[in-house]
C-alpha positions as a Markdown table, in Angstrom:
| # | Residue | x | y | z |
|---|---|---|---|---|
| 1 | Unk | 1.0 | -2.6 | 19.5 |
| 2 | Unk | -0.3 | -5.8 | 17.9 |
| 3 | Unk | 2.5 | -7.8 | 16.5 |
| 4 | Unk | 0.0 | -11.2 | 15.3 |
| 5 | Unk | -0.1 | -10.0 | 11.9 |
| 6 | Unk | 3.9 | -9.3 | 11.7 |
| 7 | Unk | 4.1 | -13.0 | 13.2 |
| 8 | Unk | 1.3 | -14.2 | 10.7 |
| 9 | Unk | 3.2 | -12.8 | 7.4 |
| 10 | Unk | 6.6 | -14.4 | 8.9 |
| 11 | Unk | 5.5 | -17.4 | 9.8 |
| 12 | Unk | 4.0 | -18.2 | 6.6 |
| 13 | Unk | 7.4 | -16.6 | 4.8 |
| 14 | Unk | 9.1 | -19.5 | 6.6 |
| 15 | Unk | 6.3 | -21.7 | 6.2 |
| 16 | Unk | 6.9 | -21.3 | 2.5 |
| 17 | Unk | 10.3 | -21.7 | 2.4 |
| 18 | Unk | 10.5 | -24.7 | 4.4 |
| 19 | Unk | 7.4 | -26.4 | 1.8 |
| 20 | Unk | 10.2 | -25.9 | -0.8 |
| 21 | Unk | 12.5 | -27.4 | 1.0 |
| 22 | Unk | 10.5 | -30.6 | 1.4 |
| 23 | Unk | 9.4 | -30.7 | -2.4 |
| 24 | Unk | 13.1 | -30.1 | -3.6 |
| 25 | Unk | 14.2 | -32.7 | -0.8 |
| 26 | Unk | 11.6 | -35.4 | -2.5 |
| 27 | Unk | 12.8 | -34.4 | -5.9 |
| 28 | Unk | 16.3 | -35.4 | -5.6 |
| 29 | Unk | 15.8 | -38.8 | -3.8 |
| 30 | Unk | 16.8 | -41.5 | -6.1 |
| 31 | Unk | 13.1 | -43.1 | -6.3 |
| 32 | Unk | 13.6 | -44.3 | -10.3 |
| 33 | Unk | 16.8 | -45.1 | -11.8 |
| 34 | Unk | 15.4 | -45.6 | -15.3 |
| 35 | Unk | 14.9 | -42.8 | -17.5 |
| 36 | Unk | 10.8 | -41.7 | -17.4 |
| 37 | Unk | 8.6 | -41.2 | -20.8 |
| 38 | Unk | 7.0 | -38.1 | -18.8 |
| 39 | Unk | 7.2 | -35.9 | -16.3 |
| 40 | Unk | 5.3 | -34.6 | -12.6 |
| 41 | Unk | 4.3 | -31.8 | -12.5 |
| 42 | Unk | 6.1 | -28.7 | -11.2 |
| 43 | Unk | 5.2 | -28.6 | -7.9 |
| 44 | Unk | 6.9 | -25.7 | -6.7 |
| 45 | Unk | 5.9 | -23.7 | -9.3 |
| 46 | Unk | 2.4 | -24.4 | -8.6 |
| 47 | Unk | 2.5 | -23.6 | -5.0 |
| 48 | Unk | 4.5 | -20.3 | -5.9 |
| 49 | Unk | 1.8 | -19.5 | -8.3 |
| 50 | Unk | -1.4 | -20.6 | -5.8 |
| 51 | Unk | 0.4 | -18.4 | -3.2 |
| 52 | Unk | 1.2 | -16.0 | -5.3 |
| 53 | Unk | -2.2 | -15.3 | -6.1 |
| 54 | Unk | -4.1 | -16.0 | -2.6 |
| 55 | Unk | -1.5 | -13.6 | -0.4 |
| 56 | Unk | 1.2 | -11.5 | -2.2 |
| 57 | Unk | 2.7 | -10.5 | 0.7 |
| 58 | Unk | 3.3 | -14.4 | 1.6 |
| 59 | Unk | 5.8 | -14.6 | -1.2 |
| 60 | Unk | 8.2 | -11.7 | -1.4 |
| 61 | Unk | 10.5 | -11.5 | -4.8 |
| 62 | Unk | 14.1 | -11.9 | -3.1 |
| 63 | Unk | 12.8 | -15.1 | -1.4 |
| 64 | Unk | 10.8 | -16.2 | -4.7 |
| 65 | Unk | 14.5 | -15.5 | -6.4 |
| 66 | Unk | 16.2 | -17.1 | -3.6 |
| 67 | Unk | 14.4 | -20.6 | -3.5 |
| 68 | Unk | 13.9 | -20.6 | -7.7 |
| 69 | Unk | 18.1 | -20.2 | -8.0 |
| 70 | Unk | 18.8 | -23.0 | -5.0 |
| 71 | Unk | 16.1 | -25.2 | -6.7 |
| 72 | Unk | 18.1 | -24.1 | -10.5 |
| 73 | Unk | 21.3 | -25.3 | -8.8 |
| 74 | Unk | 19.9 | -28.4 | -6.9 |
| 75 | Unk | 17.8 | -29.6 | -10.4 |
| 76 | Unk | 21.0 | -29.1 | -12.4 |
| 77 | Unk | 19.4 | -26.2 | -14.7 |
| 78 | Unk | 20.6 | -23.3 | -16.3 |
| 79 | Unk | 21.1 | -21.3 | -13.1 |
| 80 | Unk | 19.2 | -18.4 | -12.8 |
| 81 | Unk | 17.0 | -19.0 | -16.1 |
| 82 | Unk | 14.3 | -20.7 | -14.9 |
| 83 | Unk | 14.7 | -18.6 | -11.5 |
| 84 | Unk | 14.1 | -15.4 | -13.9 |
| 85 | Unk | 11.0 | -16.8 | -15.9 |
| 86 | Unk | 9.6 | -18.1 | -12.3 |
| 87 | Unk | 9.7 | -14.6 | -10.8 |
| 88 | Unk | 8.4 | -13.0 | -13.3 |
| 89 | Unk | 5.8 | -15.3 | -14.1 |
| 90 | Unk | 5.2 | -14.8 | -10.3 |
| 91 | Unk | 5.5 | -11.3 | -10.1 |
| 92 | Unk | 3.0 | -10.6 | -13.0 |
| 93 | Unk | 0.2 | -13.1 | -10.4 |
| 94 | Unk | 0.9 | -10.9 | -7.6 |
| 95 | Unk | 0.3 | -7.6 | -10.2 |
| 96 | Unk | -3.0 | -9.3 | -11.1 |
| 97 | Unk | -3.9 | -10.7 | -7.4 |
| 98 | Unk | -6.6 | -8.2 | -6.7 |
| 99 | Unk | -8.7 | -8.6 | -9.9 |
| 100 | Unk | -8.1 | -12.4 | -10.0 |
| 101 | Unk | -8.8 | -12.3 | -6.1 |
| 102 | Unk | -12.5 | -10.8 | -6.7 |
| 103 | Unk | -13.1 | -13.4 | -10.0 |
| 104 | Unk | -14.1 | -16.9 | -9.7 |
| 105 | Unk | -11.5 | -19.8 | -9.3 |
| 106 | Unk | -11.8 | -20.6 | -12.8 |
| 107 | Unk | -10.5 | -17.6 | -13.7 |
| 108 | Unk | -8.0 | -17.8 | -11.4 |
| 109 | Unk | -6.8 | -21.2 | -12.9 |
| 110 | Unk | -7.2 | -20.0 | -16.4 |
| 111 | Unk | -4.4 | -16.9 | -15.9 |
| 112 | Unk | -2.4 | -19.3 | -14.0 |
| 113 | Unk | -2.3 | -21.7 | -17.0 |
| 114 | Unk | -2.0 | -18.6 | -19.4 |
| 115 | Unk | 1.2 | -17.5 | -17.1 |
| 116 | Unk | 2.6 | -21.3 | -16.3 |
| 117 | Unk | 2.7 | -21.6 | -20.9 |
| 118 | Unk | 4.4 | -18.4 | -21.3 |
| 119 | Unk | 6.6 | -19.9 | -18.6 |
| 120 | Unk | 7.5 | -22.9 | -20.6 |
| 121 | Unk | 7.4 | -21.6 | -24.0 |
| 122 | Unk | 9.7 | -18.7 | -22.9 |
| 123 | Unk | 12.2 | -21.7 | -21.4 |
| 124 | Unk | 12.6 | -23.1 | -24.4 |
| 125 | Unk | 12.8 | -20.8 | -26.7 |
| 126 | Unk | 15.7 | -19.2 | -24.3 |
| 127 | Unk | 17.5 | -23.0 | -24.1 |
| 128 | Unk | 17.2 | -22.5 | -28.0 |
| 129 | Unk | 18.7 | -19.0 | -28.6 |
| 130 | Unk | 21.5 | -20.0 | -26.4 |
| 131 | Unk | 22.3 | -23.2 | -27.8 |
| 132 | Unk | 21.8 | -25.1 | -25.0 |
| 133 | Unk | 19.9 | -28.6 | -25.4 |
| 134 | Unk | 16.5 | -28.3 | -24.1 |
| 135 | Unk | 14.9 | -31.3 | -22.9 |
| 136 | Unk | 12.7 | -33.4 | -25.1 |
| 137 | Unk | 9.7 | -31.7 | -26.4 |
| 138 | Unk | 7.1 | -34.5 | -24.9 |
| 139 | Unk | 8.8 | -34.0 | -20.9 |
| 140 | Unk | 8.2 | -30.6 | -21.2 |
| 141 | Unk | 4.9 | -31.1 | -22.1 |
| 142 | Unk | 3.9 | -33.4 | -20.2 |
| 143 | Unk | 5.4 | -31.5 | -16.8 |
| 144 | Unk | 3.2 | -28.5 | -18.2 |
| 145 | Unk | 0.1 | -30.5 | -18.7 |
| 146 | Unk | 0.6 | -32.7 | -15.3 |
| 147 | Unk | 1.6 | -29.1 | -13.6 |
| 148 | Unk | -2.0 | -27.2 | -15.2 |
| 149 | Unk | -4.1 | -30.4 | -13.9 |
| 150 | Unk | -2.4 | -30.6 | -10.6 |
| 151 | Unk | -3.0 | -26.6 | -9.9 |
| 152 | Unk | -6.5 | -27.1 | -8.3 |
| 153 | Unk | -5.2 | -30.0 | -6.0 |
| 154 | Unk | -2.6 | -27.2 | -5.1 |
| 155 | Unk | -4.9 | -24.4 | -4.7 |
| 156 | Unk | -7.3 | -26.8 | -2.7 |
| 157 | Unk | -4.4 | -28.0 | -0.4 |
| 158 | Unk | -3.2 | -24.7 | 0.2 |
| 159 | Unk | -6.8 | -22.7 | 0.9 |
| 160 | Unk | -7.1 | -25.8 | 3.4 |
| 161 | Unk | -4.5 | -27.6 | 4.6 |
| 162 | Unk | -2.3 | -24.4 | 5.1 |
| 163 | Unk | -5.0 | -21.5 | 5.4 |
| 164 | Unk | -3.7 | -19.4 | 2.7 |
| 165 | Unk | -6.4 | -18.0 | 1.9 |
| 166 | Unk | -7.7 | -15.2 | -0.6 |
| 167 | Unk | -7.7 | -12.0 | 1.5 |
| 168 | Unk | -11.0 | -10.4 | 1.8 |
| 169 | Unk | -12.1 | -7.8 | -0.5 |
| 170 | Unk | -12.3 | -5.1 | 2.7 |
| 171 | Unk | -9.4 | -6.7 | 4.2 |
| 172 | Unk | -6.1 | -4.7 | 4.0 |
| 173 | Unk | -3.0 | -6.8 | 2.7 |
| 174 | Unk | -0.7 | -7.6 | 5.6 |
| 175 | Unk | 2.5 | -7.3 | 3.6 |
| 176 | Unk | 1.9 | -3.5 | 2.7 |
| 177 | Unk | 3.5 | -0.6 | 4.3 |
| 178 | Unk | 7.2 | -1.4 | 4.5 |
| 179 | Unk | 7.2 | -5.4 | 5.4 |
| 180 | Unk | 8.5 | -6.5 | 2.0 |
């Protein structure tokens, strides 16, 4: 029995979790202690997304909801509603991966951006209904905008730097057939 493609999709489960790890790690260090006038972009979102997209099976749901709650908790969000929006944003890529997959990257990046909005949008309206304060309208903006510029660097960085790659259109997904 060949067991390299068991050891591919685990490796690169791990591999995932421990590049979320590092980006949450980088997030909390104390770099600026002066309030910004905009934001980064969301750089865990975007890998999510890019992976997401390129190989499903890379990125189950529990570990998706897993790393989105710890990174709620560690960011000091509403836990669990930005984990929510993440995973189903997330989810709805993975639904989609097949048809985006065989379309160009521009494509690609436009449903990304259509899904990252309705991310956002959906954030603050739920900050709103619940009468929590949602942060200022130009930091979320500018984290969206700086997050939907940033996603080809991502895409680019992931399809070379850590061959996650779009599958084949012959190829077989990995991740089918009981390994989720």
């Amino acid at each position: 029995m060949n067991d390299a493609p068991v050891t591919r999709l685990w490796s690169m489960r791990i591999s995932f979790a421990f590049l979320v790890c590092v980006i949450l790690f980088f997030q909390l260090l104390p770099l600026s202690t002066t309030p910004s006038r905009w934001a980064g972009p969301d750089l865990l979102l975007a890998f999510a997304c890019a992976w997401a997209v390129r190989r499903p099976e890379y990125v189950p749901a529990s570990a998706l909801a897993g790393l989105f709650l710890l990174a709620d908790l560690l960011l000091q969000r509403p836990p669990g509603l930005w984990a929510l929006l993440a995973l189903l944003g997330c989810e709805n890529l993975k639904s989609r991966a097949r048809a985006v997959r065989d379309g160009t990257f521009v494509g690609e990046w436009l449903t990304v951006c259509l899904i990252l909005t309705g991310i956002s949008i959906a954030y603050r309206l739920a900050l709103m209904i619940t009468l929590l304060d949602p942060p200022p309208f130009a930091l979320s903006f500018s984290q969206l905008l700086m997050t939907l510029l940033c996603y080809p660097f991502v895409a680019g960085i992931t399809h070379a730097l850590m061959g996650v790659r779009k599958s084949a259109p012959g190829e077989p997904d990995s991740g089918r057939g009981g390994l989720r």
